[in-house]
N, C-alpha and C positions, 0 to 999 in steps of 0.2 A: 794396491794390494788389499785384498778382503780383509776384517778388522780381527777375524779368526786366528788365520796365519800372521800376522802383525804382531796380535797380538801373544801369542805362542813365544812368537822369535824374542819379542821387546823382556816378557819376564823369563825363557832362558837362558837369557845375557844376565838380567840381573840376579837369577841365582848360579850362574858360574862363578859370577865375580865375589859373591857372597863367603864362597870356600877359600881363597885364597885370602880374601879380607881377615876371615880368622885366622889361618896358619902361618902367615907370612911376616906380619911384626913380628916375630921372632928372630924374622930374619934382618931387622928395620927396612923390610918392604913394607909401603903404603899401598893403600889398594882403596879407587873413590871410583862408586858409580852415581853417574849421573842422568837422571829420569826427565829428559826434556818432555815440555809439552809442544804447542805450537810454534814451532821459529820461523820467523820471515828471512829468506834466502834465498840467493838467483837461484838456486837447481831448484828448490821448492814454496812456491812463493804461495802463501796462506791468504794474505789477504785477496776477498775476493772471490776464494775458492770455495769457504767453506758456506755461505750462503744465509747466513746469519747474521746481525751484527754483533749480538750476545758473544755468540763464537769468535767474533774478529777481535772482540776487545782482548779474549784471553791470549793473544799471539803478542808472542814477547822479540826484541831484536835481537843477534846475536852478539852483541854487546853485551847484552844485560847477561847474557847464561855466562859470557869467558866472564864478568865479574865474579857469579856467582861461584864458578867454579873455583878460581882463586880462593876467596874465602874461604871456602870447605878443605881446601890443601891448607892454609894457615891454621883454621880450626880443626883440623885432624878430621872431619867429619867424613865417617864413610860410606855416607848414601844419602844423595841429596836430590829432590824437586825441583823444578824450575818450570813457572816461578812457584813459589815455595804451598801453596793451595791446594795444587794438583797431589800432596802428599793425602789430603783427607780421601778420594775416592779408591786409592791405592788400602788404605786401614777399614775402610767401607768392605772391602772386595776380602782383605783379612780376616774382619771379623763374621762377616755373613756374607758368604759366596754367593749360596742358595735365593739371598733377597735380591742382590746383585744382578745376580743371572736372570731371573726375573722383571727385575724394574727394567733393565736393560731390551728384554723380549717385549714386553711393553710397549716402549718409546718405537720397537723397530715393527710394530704391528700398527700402532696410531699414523706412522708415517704412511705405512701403505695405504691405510684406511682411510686416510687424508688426502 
């Protein structure tokens, strides 16, 4: 899938889930999202693919995410990274879209150009 629509769909999950996360502990509904990065998996297997080594190191197993998630249900945490780094370019993208969208345009014009 192009990184457009991907990425469309990946933050309109995580602001649906956002509105229920507020309303619903009232009802002691819990409500966790979680923001995987790269997981190694038979349907989708990363290493390899992404053609980097840099990029291969950040591919986590799915072990490590059901740990993480756990935690985040014990610590009440309701919205959690995986692994937990991937939060800084999510607060990048918060604080300054405009530079974002930019750096991003960037990288995808050196590729061509390369």
């Amino acid at each position: 899938m192009p990184p457009g629509p991907y990425s469309a769909t990946k933050h309109a999950l995580v602001a649906f889930s956002r509105a229920p996360a507020a309303t619903l502990p009232a009802e002691g509904i819990r409500v966790h999202t979680v923001n995987p990065g790269f997981v190694e998996t038979p349907g989708f297997p990363q290493r390899g693919v992404l053609g980097s080594r840099l990029l291969e190191r950040t591919i986590v197993e799915p072990e490590y995410v059901a740990r993480r998630i756990v935690r985040a249900v014990e610590r009440n945490r309701p919205e959690i990274f995986v692994p937990g780094w991937y939060r800084v370019p999510a607060v990048a993208q918060w604080i300054a879209p405009g530079a974002v969208s930019r750096l991003m345009g960037r990288r995808r014009w050196a590729r061509r150009a390369g």
